[in-house]
C-alpha positions as MATLAB code, in Angstrom:
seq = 'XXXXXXXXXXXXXXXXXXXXXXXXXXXXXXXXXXXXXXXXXXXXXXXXXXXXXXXXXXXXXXXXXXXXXXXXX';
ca = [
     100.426  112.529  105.227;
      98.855  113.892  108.314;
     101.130  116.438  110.677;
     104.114  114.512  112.709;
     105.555  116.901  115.440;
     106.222  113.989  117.435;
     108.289  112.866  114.940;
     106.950  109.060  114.592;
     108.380  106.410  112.380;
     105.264  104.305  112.307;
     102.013  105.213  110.585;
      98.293  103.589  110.667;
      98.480  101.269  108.204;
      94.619  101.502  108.007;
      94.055  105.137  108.007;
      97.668  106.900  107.888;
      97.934  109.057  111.581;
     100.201  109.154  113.249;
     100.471  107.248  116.195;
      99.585  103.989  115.410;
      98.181  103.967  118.829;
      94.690  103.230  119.161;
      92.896  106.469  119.739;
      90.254  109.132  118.412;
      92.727  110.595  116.714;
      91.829  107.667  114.025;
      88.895  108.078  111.712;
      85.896  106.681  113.123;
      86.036  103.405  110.267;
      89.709  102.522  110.635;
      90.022   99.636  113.081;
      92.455  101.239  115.574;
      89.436  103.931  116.356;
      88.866  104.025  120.360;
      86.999  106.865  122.282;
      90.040  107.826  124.040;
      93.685  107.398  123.314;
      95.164  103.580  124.590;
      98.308  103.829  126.449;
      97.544  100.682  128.108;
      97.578   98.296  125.149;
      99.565   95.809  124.069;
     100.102   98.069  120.331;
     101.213  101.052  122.529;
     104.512   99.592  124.488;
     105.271   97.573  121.231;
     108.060  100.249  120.558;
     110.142  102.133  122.999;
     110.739  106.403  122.115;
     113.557  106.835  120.113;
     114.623  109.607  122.087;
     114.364  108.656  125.837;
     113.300  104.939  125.810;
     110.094  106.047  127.507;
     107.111  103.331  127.002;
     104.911  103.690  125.742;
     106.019  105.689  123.297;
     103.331  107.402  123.017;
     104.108  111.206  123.787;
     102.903  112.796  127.278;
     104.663  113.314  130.907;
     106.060  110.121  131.091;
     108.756  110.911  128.789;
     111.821  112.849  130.276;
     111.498  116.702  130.318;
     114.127  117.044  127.705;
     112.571  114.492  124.747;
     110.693  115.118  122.192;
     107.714  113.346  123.087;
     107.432  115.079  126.858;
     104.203  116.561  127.815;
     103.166  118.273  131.146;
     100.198  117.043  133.005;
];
């Protein structure tokens, strides 16, 4: 399995990253491939963070400072 510092329950089920999000952090066949990484779909606010309720759940600096998942700008 790829690397999970994020600590995400939910893997591709096409091509086994981790986030599930659609992003090009997929390989370039699997289905969920996109150019840049989807925040605003319907796949990425499907599940809130398990540590702050951010969504999406996707990690960045809309997650509060102290979770997990929180990235600066």
């Amino acid at each position: 399995m790829p690397e999970n510092p994020f600590e995400y329950k939910h893997y591709c089920k096409y091509c086994g990253v981790y986030p599930i999000v659609e992003g090009p952090h997929h390989k370039e066949d699997c289905p969920r491939w996109h150019p840049t990484l989807r925040l605003d779909s319907e796949l990425a606010h499907r599940y809130e963070c398990r540590f702050c309720g951010a969504r999406p759940f996707v990690a960045g600096p809309h997650h509060r400072k102290w979770c997990k998942r929180w990235i600066p700008k």
